[in-house]
Backbone bond lengths (Angstrom), bond angles and torsions (degrees), N, CA, C in turn:
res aa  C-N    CA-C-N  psi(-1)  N-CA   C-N-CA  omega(-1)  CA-C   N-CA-C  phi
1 X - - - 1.458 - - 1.526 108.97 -
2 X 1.513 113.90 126.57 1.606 103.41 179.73 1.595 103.46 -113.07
3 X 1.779 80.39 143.26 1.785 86.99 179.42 1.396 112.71 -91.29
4 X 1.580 87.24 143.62 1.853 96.84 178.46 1.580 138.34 -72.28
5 X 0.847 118.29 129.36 1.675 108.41 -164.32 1.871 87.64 -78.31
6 X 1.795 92.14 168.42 1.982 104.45 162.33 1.939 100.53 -44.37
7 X 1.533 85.81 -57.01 1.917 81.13 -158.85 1.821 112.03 -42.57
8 X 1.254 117.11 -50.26 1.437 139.56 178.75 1.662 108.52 -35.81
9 X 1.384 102.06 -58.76 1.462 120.06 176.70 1.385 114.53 -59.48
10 X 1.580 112.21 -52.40 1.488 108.75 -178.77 1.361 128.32 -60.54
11 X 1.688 104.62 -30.41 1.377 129.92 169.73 1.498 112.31 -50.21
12 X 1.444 117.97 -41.19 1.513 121.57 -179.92 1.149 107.92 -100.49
13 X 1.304 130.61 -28.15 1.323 104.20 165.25 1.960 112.32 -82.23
14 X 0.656 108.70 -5.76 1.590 110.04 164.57 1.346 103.48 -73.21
15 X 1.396 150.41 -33.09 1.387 141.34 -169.84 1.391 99.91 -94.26
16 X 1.126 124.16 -41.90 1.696 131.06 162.18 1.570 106.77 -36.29
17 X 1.380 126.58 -61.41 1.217 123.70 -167.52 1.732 103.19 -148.63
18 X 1.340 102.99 146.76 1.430 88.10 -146.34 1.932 86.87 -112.88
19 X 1.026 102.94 126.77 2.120 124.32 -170.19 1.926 87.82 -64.41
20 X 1.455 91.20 121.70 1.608 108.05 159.42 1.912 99.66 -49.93
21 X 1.378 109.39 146.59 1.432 108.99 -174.06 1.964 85.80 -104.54
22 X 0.936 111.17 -14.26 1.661 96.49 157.43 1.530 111.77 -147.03
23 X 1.007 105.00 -174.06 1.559 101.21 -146.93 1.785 95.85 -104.74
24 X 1.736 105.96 150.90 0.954 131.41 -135.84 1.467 82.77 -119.98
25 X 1.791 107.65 109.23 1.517 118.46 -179.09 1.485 117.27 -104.59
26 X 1.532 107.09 123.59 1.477 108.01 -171.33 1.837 90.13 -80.25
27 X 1.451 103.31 145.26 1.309 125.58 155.72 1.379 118.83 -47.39
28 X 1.428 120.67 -58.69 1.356 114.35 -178.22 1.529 114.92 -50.60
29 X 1.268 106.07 138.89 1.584 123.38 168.04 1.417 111.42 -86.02
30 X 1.794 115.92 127.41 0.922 130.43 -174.50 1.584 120.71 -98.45
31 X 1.622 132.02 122.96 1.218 105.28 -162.06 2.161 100.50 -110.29
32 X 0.848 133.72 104.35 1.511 142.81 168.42 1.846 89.89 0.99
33 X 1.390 101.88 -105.74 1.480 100.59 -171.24 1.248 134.93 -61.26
34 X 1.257 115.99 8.26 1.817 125.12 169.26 1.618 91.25 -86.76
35 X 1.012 123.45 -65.27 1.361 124.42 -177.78 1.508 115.31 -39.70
36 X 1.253 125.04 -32.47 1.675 147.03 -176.76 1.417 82.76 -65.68
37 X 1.731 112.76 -86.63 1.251 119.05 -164.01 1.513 112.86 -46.62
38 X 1.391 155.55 -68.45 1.310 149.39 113.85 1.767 99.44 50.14
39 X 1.489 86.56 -90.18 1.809 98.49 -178.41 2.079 101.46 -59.24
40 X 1.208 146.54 35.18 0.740 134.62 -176.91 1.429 116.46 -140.58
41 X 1.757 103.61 10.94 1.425 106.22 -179.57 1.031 108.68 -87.41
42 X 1.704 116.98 168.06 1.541 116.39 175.56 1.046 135.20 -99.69
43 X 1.226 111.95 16.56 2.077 128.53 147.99 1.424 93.54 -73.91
44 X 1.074 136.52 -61.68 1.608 119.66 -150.27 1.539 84.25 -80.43
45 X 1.452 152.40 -60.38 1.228 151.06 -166.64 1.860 84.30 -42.46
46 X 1.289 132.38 -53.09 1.535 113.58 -159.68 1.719 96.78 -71.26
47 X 0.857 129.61 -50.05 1.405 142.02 179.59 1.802 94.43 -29.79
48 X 1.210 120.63 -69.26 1.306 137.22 -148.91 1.821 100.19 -56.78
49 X 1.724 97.89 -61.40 0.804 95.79 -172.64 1.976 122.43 -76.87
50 X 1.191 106.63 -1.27 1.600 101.75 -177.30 1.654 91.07 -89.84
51 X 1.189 134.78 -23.90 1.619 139.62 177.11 1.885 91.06 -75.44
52 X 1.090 129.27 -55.17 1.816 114.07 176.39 1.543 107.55 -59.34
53 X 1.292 119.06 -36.63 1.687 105.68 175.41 1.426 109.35 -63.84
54 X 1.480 129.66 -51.30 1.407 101.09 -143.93 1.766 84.94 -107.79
55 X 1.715 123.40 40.36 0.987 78.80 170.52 1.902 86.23 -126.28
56 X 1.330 108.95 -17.12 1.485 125.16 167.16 2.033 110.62 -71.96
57 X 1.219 118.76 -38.59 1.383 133.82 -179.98 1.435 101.42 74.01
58 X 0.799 122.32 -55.49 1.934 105.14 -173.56 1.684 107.49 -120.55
59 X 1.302 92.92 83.15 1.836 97.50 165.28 1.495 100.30 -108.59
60 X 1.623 82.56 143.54 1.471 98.61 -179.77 1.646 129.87 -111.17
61 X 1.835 85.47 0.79 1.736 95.09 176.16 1.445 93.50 -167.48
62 X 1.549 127.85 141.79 1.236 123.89 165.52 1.486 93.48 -118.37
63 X 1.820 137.18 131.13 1.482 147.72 140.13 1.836 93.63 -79.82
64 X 1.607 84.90 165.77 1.790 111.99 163.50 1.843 96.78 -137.73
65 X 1.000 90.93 145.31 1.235 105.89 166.26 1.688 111.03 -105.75
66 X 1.994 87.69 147.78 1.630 97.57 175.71 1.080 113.38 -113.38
67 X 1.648 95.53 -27.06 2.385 110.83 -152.25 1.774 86.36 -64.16
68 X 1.474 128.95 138.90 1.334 134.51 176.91 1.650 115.95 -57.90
69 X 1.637 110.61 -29.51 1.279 97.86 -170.21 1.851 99.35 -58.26
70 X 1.402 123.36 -53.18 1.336 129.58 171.17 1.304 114.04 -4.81
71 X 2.288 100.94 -87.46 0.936 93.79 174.90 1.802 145.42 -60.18
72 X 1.255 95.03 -3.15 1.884 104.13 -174.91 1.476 113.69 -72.28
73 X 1.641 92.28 -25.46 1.499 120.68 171.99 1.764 113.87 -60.65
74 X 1.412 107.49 -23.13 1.197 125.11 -157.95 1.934 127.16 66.17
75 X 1.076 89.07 13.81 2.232 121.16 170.69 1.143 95.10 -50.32
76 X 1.540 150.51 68.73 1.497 97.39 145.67 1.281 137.60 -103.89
77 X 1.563 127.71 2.51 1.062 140.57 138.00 1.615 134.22 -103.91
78 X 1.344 129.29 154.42 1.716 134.96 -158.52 1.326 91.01 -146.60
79 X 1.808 113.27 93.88 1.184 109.25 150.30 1.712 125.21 -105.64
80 X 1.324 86.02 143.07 1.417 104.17 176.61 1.648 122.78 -90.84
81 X 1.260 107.19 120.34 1.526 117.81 174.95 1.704 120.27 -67.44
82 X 1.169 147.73 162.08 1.148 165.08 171.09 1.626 104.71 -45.36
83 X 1.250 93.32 -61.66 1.289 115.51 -175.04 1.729 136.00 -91.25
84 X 2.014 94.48 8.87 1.095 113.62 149.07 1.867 92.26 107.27
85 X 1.101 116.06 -32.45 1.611 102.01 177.12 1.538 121.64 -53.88
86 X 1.039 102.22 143.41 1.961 108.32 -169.13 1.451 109.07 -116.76
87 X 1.601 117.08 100.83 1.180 103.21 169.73 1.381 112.34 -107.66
88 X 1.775 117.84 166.62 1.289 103.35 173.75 1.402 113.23 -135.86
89 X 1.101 123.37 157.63 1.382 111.57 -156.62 1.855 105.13 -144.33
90 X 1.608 121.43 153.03 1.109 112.55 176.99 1.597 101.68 -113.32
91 X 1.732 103.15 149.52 1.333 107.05 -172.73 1.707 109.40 -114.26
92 X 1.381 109.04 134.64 1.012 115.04 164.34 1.784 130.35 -103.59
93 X 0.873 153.36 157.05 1.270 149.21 138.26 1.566 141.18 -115.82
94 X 0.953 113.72 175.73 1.912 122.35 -168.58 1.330 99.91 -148.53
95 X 1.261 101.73 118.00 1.504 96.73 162.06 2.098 115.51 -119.13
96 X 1.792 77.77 96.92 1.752 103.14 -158.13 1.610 80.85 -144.55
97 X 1.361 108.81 142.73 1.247 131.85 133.98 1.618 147.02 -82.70
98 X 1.521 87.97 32.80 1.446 109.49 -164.94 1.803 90.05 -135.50
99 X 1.342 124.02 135.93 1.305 127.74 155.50 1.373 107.10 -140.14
100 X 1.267 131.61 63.33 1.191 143.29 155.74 1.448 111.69 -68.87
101 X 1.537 100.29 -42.03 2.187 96.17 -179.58 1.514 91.29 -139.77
102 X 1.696 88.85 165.47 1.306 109.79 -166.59 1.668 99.50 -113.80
103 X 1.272 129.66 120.72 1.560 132.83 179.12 1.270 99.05 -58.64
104 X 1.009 134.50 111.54 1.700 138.52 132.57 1.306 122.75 -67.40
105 X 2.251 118.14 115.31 1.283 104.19 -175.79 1.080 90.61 -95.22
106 X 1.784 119.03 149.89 1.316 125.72 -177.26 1.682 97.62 -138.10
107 X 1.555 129.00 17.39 1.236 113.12 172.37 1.350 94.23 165.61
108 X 1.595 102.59 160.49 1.270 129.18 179.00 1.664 96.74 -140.26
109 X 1.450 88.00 136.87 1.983 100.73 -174.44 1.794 89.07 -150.93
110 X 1.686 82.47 126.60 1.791 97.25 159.99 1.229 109.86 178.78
111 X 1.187 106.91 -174.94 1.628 116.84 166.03 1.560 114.02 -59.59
112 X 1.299 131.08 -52.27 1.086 148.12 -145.52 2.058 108.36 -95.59
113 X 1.723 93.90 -38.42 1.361 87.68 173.16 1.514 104.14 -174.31
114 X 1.499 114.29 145.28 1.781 126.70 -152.74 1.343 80.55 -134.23
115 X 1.440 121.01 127.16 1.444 150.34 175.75 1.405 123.91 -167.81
116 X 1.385 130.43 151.88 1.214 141.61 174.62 1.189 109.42 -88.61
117 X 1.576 124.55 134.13 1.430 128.22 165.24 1.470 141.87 -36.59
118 X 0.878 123.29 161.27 1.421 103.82 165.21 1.483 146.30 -59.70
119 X 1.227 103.88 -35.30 1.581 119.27 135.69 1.653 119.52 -24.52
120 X 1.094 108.50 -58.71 1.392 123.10 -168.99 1.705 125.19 -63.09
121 X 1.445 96.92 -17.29 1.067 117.99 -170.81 1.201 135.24 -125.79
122 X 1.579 132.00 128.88 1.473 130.62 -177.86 0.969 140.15 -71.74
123 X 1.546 117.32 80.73 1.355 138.96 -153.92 1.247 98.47 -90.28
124 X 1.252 100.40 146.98 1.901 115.08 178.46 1.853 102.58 -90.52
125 X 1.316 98.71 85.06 1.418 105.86 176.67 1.012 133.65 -135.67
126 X 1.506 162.08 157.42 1.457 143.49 -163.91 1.662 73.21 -95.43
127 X 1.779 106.08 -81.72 1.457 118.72 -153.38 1.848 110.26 -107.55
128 X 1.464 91.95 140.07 1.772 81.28 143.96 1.389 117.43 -100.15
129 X 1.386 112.26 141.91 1.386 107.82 -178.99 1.848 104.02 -115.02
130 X 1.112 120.62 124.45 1.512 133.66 -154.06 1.184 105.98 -112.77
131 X 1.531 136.37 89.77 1.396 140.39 178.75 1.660 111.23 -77.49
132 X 1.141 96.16 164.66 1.535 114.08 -172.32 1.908 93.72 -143.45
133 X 1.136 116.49 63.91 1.294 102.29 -162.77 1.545 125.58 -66.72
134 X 1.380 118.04 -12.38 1.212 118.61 169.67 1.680 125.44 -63.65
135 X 1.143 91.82 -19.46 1.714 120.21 -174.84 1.019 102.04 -92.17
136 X 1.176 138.37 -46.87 1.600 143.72 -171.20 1.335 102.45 87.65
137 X 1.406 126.82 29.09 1.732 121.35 -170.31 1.303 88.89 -131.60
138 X 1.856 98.89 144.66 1.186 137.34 -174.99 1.291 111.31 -111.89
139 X 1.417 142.37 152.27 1.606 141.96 167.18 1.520 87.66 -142.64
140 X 0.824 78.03 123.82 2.111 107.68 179.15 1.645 102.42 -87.37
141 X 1.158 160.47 85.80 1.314 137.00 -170.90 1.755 84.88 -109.01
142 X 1.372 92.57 152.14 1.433 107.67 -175.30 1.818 104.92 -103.08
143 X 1.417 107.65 129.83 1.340 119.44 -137.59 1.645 98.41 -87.31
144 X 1.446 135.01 -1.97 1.604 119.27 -178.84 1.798 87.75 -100.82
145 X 1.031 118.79 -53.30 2.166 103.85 159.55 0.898 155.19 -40.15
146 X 1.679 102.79 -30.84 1.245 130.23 156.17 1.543 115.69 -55.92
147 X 1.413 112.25 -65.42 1.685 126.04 -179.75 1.508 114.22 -68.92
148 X 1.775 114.65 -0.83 1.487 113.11 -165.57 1.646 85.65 -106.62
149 X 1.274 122.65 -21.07 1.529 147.28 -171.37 1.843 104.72 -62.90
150 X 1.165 94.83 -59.69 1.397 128.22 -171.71 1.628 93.18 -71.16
151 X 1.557 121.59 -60.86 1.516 98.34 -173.36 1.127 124.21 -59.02
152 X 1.354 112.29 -25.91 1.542 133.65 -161.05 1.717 91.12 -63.46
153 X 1.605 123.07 -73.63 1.452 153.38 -116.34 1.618 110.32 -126.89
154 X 1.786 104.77 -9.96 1.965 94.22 -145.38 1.663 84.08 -83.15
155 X 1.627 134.40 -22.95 0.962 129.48 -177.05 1.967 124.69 -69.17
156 X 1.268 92.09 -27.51 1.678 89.96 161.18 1.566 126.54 -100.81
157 X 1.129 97.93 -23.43 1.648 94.98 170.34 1.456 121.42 -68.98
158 X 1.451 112.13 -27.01 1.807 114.49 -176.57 2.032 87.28 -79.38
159 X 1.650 101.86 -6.67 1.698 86.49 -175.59 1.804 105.78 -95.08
160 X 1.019 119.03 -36.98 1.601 146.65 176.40 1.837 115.56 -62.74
161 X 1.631 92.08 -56.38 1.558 82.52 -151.72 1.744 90.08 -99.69
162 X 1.460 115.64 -164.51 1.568 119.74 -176.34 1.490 100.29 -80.95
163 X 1.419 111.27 135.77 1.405 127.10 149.81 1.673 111.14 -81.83
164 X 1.232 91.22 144.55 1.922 100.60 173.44 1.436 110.03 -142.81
165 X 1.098 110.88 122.08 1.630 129.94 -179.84 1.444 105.73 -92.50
166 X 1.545 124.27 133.59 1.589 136.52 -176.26 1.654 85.17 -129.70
167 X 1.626 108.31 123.88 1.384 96.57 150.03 1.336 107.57 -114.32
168 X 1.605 93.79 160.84 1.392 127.84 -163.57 1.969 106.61 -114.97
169 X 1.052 127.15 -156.99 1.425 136.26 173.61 1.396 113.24 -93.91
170 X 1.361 102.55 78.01 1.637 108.76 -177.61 1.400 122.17 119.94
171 X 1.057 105.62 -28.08 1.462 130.07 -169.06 1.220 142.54 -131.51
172 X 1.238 142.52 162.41 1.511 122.30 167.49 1.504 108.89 -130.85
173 X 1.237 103.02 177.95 1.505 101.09 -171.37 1.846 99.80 -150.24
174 X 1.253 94.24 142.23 1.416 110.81 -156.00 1.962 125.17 -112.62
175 X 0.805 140.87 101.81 1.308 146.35 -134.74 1.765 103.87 -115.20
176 X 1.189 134.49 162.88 1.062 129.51 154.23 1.493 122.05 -138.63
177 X 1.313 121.24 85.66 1.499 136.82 162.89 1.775 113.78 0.46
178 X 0.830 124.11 66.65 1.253 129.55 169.26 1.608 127.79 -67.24
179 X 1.491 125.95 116.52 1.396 94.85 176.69 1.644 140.26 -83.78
180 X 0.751 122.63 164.31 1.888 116.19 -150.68 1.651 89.82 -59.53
181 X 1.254 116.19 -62.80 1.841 131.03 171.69 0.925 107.07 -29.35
182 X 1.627 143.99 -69.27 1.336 128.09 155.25 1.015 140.02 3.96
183 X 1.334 109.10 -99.84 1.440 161.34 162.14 1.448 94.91 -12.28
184 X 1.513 113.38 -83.51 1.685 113.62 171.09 1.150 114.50 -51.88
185 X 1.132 137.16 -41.41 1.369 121.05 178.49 1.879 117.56 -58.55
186 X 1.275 94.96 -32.29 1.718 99.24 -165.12 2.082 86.84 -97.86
187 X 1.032 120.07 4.81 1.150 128.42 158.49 1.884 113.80 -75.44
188 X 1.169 97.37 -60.67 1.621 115.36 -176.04 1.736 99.74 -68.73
189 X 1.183 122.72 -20.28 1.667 115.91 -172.93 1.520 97.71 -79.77
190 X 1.495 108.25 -51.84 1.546 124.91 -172.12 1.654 114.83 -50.50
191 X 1.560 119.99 -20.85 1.484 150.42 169.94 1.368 96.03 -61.73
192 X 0.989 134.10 -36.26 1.690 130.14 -158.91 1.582 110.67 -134.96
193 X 1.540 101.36 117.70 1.390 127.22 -170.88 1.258 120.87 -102.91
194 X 1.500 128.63 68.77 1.550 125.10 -176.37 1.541 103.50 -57.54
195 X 1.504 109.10 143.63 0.979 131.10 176.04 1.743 121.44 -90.47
């Protein structure tokens, strides 16, 4: 039985569905802090935290952070373990009934403001935790594999898989459709460090 490399995979899922060769801009305008506030209700706050219990098992306190230095940090939640370990993690969501791919932001381009995604950047984080909230499913990816994933891979997948453009106030921001199969796999490679 031969095992498949990322490239192998991307190759078939590229013939499966064939990657916009530029990226595919939703109309809707996206606003930064409406979206904050949004993420700040207390259905999705209950959501969050019954997804940190059963997937951490003994938390003993979940905070969110608001103050910006936090989030710049990419902080927006600090859970606390039983046993005193503190992880913190940034949350994303989708509200899709589809989790076939995982959005990777890898940039912001405009008049107004030029930045790298979150992806792009070395955030002080244990996890991202990636909702699908219609689904009620969570993917926890653990965030130094994730970004070792991305150095490895982020250059053929923004070439392979779908780009998606969100504009925002000034700007847009740019994603790359990853598929979940992937993703873990080039997750699980990034786990293992030949010497």
């Amino acid at each position: 039985m031969t095992q498949l490399t990322i490239d192998d995979l991307l190759r078939q899922q590229q013939r499966q569905t064939t990657p916009s060769v530029s990226a595919n801009i939703s109309e809707k305008v996206h606003h930064f802090y409406e979206s904050l506030q949004r993420g700040e209700n207390a259905r999705l706050h209950a959501f969050w935290d019954e997804a940190y219990q059963r997937y951490f098992g003994t938390v003993h306190k979940v905070e969110r952070f608001t103050e910006r230095r936090q989030q710049r940090s990419g902080r927006d939640t600090r859970v606390t373990l039983q046993g005193g370990e503190i992880i913190h993690v940034q949350e994303k969501s989708r509200d899709r009934d589809d989790d076939r791919d995982i959005a990777l932001e890898f940039e912001h381009k405009g008049q107004r403001y030029n930045a790298p995604g979150w992806v792009d950047l070395d955030l002080q984080i244990h996890y991202l935790a990636y909702a699908f909230v219609p689904l009620r499913k969570v993917y926890f990816f653990p965030w130094p594999q994730l970004r070792r994933a991305w150095i490895e891979h982020g250059e053929d997948w923004k070439s392979l898989c779908p780009v998606i453009g969100s504009l925002n106030d000034g700007y847009t921001t740019y994603c790359v459709c990853v598929p979940v199969t992937i993703l873990f796999k080039a997750i699980v490679e990034a786990s293992v460090i030949q010497l």
